[in-house]
C-alpha positions as MATLAB code, in Angstrom:
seq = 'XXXXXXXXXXXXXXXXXXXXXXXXXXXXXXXXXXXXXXXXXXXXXXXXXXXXXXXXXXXXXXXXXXXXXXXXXXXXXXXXXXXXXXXXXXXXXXXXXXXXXXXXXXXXXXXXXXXXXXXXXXXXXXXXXXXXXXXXXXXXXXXXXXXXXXXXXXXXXXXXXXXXXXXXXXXXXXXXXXXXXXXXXXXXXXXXXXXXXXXXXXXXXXXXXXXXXXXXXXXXXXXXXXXXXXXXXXXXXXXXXXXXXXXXXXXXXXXXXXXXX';
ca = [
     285.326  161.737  128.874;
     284.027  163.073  132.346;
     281.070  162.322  133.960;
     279.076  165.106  132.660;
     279.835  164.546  129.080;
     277.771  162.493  127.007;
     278.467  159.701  125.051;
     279.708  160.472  121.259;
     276.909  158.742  120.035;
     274.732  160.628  121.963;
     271.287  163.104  119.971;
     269.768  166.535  120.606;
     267.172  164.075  121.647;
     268.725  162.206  124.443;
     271.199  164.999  125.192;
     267.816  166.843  126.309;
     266.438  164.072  128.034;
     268.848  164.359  130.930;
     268.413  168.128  131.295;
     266.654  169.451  134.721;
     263.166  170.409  133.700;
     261.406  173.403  134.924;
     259.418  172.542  137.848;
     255.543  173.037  135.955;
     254.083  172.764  132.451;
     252.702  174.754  130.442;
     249.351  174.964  128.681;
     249.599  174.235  125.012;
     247.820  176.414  122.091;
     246.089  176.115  119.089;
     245.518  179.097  116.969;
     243.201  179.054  113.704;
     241.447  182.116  111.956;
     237.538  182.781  112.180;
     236.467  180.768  109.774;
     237.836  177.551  110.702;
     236.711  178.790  114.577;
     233.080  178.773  113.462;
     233.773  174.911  112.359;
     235.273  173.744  115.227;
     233.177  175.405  117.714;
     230.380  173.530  115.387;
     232.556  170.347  115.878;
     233.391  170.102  118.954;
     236.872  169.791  117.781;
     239.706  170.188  116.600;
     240.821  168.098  113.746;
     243.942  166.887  112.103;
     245.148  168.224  108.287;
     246.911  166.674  105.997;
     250.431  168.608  105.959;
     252.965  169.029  103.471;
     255.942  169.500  105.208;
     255.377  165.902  106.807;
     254.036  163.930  103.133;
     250.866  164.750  103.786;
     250.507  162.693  107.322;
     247.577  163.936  108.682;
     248.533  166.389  111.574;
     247.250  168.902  114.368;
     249.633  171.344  115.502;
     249.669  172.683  118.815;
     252.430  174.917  120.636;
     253.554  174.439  123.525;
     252.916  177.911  126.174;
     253.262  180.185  123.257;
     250.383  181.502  120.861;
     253.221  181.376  118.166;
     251.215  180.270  114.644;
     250.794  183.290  112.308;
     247.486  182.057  110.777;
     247.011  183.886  107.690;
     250.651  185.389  107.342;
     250.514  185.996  103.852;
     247.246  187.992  104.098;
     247.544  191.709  103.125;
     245.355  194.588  105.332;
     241.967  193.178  105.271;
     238.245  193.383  106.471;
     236.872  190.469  106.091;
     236.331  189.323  109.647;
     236.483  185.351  108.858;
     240.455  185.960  108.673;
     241.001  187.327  112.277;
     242.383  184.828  114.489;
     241.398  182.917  117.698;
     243.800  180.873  120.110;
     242.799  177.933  122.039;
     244.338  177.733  125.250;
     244.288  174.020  126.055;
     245.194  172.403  129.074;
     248.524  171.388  130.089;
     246.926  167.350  130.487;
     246.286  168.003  126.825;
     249.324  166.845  124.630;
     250.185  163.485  126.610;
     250.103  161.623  123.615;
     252.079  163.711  120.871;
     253.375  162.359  117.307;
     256.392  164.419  117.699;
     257.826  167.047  119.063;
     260.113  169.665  117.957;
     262.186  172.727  119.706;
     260.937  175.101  116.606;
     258.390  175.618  113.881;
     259.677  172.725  111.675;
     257.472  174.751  108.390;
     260.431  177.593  109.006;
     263.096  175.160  108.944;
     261.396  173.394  106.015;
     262.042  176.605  104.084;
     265.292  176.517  104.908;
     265.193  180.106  107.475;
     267.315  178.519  110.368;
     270.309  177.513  107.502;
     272.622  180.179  109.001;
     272.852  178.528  112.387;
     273.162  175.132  110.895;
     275.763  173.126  109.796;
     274.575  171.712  106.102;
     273.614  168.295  106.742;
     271.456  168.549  109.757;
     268.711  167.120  109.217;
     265.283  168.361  110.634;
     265.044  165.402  112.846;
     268.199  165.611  114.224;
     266.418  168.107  116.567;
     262.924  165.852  117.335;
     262.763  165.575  120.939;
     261.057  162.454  123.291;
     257.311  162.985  122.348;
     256.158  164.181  125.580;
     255.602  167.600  126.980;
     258.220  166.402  129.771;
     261.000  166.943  127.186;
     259.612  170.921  126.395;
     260.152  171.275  130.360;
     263.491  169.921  129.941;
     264.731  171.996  126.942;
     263.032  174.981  128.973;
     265.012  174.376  131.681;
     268.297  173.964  129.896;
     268.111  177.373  127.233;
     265.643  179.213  129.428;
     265.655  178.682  133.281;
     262.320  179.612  133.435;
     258.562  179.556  131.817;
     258.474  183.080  132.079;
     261.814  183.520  130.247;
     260.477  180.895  127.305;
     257.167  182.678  126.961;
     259.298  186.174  126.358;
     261.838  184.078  124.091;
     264.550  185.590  126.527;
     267.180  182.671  126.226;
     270.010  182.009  128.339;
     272.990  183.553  126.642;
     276.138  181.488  128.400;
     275.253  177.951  128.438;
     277.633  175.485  129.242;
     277.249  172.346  125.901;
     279.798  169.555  125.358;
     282.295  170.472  122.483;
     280.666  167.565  120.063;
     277.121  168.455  121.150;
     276.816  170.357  117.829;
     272.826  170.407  117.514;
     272.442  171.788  120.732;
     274.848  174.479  120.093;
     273.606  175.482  116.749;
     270.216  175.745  118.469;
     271.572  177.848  121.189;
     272.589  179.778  118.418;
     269.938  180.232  116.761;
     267.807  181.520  119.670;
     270.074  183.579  120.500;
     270.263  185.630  117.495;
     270.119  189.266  118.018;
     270.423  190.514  113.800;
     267.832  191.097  111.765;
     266.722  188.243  109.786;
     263.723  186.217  108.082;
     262.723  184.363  110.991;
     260.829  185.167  114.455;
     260.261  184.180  117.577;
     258.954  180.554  116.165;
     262.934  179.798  116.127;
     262.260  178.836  120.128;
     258.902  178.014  120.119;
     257.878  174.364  120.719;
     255.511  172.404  118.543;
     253.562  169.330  119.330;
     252.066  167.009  116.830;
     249.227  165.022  117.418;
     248.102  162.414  115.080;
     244.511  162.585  116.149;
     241.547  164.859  116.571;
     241.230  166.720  119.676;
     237.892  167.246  121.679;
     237.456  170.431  122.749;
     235.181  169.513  126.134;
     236.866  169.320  129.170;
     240.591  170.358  127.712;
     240.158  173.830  126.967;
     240.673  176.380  129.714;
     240.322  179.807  127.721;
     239.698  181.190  123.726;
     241.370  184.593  122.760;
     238.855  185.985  120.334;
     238.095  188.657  118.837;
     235.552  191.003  120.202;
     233.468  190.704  117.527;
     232.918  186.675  117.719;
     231.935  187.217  121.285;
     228.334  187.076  120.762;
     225.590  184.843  122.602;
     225.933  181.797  120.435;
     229.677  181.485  120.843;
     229.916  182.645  124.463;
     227.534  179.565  125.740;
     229.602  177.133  123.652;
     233.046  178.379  125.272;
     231.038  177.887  128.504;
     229.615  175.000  127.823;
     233.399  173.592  127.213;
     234.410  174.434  130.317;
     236.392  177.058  129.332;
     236.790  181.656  129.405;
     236.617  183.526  126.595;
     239.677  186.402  126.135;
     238.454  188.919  123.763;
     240.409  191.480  122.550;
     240.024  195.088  119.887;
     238.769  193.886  116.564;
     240.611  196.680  114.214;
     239.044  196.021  110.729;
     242.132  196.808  108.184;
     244.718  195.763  109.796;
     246.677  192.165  109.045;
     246.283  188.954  110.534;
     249.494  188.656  111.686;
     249.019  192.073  113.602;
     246.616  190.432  116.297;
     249.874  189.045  117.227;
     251.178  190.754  119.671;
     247.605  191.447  121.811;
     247.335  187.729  121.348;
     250.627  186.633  123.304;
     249.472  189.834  125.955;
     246.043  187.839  126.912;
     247.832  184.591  126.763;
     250.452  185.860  128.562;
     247.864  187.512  131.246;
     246.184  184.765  131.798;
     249.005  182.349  132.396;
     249.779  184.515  135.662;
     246.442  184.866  136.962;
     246.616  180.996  136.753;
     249.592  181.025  138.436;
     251.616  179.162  135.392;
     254.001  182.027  135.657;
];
């Protein structure tokens, strides 16, 4: 074994915790859809959920950079304005304290859409990195080189991984997958748990809304939280998961007027 080979023994976890992390962080977001907004902006909050995929542990999910939740994925062309979505753009500070953290949306890999890259008994935390936001710089740095290169889910396609290291290869895999298939770009996208609520004052810096939330009431509490509002084109009729797209533009904006990218 040479000195840049790890240990047999070694995990995806601790394999990635002596990677070269990009040199800044990231914000982290939150997205929900408008009715659960008009709670939290009523909260002050935003507050943990029993999830499934974990036995019902009480959870908030964040991602890390990207806007990548589809709130609402399985809602057909609608009206109703209480579906469109929101993001939270929280501070980088934010997520010091995470439950876990993961290199992909572990609901996908619940439902089994990563199996291809896979071998059959990984597990999904095989792949649960060091619960800090230092370890999404790291596994940035390694399959990415860059923030801007993670936030366009542009991987690095030749990437040198020791012959047993065979989580981080089928994960290099995975992102790298050019075919058509059931997944998206939530195959690179990092998710943070936290086990607790989350107080919006003083950690948000901006809200993507829609332009039709951005009336008095909701303006002076996104200022009052020290934080921007983003609006973008309501469209009534079109899906949730359409937003997409002008979502990750704003975020995306923003990030380089901040100087994140």
């Amino acid at each position: 074994m040479t000195e840049d080979e790890p240990p047999l023994s070694q995990s995806f976890r601790s394999f990635i915790a002596t990677q070269q992390p990009v040199d800044s962080a990231l914000p982290v977001t939150h997205i929900t859809d408008g009715f659960a907004f008009r709670s939290v902006l009523t909260s002050g909050q935003l507050e943990v959920e029993a999830c499934t995929v974990f036995e019902n542990e009480p959870l908030l999910y964040l991602f890390y950079g990207r806007p990548a939740y589809r709130v609402n994925s399985q809602v057909l062309s609608s009206a109703i304005d209480a579906y469109a979505p929101g993001c939270f753009i929280l501070r980088p500070s934010t997520a010091q304290r995470p439950r876990r953290v993961f290199p992909f949306d572990t609901g996908a890999f619940h439902a089994e859409r990563f199996s291809e890259a896979m071998h059959r008994k990984m597990m999904r935390d095989d792949f649960a990195l060091e619960p800090d936001t230092a370890s999404a710089r790291q596994l940035i740095g390694l399959f990415f080189g860059t923030n801007d290169r993670y936030m366009r889910n542009d991987p690095i396609q030749d990437v040198a991984l020791p012959g047993l290291a065979f989580e981080a290869s089928s994960y290099h895999a995975l992102i790298n997958s050019r075919h058509e298939n059931v997944f998206d770009e939530r195959i690179s996208a990092i998710e943070i748990q936290l086990d607790h609520p989350l107080p919006l004052g003083g950690n948000v810096e901006a809200v993507v809304m829609p332009d039709r939330f951005a009336i008095h009431e909701v303006l002076e509490a996104v200022q009052a939280m020290g934080a921007i509002a983003l609006p973008y084109d309501y469209i009534a009729r079109l899906r949730p998961e359409a937003y997409t797209g002008n979502i990750y533009q704003l975020v995306r904006d923003y990030y380089r007027q901040q100087g994140y990218l």
